[in-house]
C-alpha positions, 0 to 999 in steps of 0.5 A: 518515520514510519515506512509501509512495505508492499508485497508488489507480486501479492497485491491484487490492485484492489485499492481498498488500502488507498481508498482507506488512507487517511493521509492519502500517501499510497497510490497504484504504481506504473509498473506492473506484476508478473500477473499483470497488476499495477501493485499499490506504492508508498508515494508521500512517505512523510505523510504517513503516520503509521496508522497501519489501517492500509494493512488492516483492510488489505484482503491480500495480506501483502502491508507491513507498517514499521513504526 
């Protein structure tokens, strides 16, 4: 099952990875960063199927995908 990592403190909560996702399985999170951001968060693992577009259209660079 592929998982998607997030660098919380390196998200800039732009939204760009949960506007792209085509399974919608990413959302902000309730928790915020030392900055003040709400990072994005893997919310329905299952529905992920590894596409690795959210970390191709992060501008932070903070998505890993294992597949």
């Amino acid at each position: 099952m592929p998982k998607v990592v997030i660098d919380a403190e390196r998200c800039k909560q732009c939204m760009l990875c949960v506007r792209y996702c085509p399974r919608a399985s990413l959302r902000l999170s309730d928790a915020t960063t030392s900055k003040g951001y709400h990072p994005v968060e893997q919310h329905d693992e299952e529905a992920c199927t590894g596409c690795a577009i959210c970390a191709l259209v992060c501008p932070s660079v903070c998505i890993e995908v294992y597949r």
